[in-house]
C-alpha positions in Angstrom: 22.6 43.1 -82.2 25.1 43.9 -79.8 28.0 41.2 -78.1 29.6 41.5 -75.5 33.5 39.9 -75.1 34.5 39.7 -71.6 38.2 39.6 -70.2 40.6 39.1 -67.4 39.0 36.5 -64.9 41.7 33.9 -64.0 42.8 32.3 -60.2 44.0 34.9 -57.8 44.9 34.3 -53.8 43.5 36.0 -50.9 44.2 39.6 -51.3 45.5 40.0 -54.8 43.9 42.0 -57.5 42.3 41.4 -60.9 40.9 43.4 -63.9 38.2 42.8 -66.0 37.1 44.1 -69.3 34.3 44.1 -71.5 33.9 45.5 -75.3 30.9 45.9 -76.5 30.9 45.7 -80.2 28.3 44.8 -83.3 25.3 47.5 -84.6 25.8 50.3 -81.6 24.1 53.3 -81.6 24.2 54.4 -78.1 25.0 52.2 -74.6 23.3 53.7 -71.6 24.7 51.8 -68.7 26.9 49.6 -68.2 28.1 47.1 -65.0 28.8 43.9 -64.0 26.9 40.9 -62.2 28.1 37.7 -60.7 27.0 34.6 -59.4 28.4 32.1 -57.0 27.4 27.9 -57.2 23.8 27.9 -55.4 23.0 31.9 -54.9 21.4 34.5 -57.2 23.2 36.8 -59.3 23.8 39.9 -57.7 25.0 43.3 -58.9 28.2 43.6 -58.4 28.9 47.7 -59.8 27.6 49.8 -62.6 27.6 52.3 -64.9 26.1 55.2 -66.7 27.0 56.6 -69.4 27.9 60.0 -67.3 27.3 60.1 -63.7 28.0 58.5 -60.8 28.4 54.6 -60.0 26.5 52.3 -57.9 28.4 49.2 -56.0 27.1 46.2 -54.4 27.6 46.4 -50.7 29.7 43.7 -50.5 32.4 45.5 -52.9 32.3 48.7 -52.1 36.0 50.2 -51.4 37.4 47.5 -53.4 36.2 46.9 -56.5 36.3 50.2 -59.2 34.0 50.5 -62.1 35.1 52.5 -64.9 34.4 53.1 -68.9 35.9 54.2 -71.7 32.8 55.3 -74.1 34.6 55.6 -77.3 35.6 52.1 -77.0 32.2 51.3 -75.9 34.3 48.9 -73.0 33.6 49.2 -69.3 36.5 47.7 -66.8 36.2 46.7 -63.4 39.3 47.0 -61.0 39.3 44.4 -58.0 41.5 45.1 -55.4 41.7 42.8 -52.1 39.6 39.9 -53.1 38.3 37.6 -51.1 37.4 34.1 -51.4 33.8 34.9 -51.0 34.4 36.9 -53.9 34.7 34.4 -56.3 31.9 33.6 -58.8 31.3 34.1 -62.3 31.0 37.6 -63.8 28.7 38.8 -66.1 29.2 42.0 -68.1 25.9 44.1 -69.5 25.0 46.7 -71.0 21.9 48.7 -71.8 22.0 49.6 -75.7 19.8 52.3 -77.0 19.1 51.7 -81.2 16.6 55.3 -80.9 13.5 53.3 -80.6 14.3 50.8 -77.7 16.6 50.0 -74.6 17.5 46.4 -74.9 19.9 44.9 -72.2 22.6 42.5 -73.3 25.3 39.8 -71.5 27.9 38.9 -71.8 29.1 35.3 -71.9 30.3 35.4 -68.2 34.1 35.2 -66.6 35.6 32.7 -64.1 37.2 34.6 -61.0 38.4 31.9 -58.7 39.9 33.5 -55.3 42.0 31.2 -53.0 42.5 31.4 -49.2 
């Protein structure tokens, strides 16, 4: 089993900037990718950015140029820098991660974050 221990949401106005984190921790062998999701009262979750474990990123339209994946693999914790948020921005965030135990891939969330963006 693998859990997943999400950081960093809060309140934030128009414009400011917030990091999350997320550590992945428990029986790891290998994590594959990693990203986040959110999802705002009355629409689906959506992807907000990912992660392999090498290679490049993939953003969700609405965040690319703002918002910055990144991971520290040793740590097994991915971060995601947002810059400029918006109020339509805010939602609750979901870390995942795909783990690898040799045999399967099994994806796994985290408990979700609260980022709250003010006009």
């Amino acid at each position: 089993q693998v859990q997943l221990v999400e950081s960093g949401g809060g309140l934030v106005q128009a414009g400011g900037s917030l990091r999350l984190s997320c550590a992945a921790s428990g029986s790891i062998f290998i994590i594959n990718g990693m990203g986040w999701y959110r999802q705002a009262p009355g629409k689906e979750r959506e992807l907000v950015a990912g992660i392999p474990r090498a290679g490049s990123s993939d953003y969700g339209d609405s965040v690319k140029g703002r918002f910055t994946i990144s991971r520290d693999n040793a740590k097994n914790t991915v971060y995601l820098q947002m810059n400029s948020l918006k109020p339509e921005d805010t939602a609750v965030y979901y870390c995942y991660c795909k783990h690898n135990d040799g045999e399967h891939q099994v994806l796994y969330w985290g408990q979700g974050t609260q980022v709250t963006v003010s006009s």
